[in-house]
N, C-alpha and C positions, 0 to 999 in steps of 0.2 A: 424796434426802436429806429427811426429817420436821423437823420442829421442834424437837424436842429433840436430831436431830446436830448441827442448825444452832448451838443455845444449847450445846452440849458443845463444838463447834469456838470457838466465841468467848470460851468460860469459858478453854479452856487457852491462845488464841493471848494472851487477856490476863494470864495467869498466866505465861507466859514474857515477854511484854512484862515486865510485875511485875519477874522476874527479871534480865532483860536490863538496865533501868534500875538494879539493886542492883551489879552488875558494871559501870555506867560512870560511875556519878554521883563516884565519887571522882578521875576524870578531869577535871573541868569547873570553874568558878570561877563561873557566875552559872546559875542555873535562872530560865526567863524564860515567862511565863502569862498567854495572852491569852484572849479571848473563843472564843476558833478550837482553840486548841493548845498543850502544855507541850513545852519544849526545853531542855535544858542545852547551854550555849555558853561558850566562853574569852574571847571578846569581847562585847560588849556596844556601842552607840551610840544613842541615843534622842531622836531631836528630833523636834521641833514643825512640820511644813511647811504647817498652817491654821490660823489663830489663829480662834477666833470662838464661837460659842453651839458649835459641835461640831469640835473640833480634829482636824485629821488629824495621827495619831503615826505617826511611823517607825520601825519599830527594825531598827535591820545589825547581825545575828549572822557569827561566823568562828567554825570548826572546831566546830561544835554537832553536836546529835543530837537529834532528834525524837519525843515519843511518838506514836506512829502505828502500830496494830496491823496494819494492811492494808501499809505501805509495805512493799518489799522489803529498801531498802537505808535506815537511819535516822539514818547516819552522811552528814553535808553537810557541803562547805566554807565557802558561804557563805548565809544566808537572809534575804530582806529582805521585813517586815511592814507591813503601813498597814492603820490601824486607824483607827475611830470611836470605839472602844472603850475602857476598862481596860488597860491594859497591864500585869504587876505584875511588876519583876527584881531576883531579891534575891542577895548573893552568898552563896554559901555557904563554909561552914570548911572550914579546912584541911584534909585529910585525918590522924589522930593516928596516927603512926609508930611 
């Protein structure tokens, strides 16, 4: 395998990623965006477990889905983050009927 199968396999594993996320995001209630990875999840919790100049954040996700082009399976029940970082979860709208 060259370097351009390499960059043509990642173009389309991203391009159906792409796609993949177009077919479930009207499934989710919050899209959640760390330093690391984007997830849509139905749940959401986010607390503070270090107070100080660099706070550790938590966030517990239920019933999410991961952007991850290498994962096999991107669908989770449950995911738990710490972070130093940003964290940003915003909800999103309702799906229009």
């Amino acid at each position: 395998m060259n370097t351009d199968d390499l960059d043509n396999f990642e173009a389309e594993r991203e391009l159906q990623l792409a796609q993949e996320y177009q077919d479930v995001v009207g499934m989710f209630r919050y899209a959640v965006e760390t330093d690391r990875r984007f997830y849509l999840a139905n749940s959401v919790d986010v607390s503070v477990k270090q107070d100080g100049p660099r706070p550790l954040i938590e966030v517990s996700l239920s019933d999410a889905w991961v952007w991850d082009m290498y994962r096999r399976t991107r669908f989770v029940p449950k995911v738990r983050i710490l972070s130093f970082k940003d964290v940003n979860v915003e909800e999103l709208p309702a799906p229009v009927i």
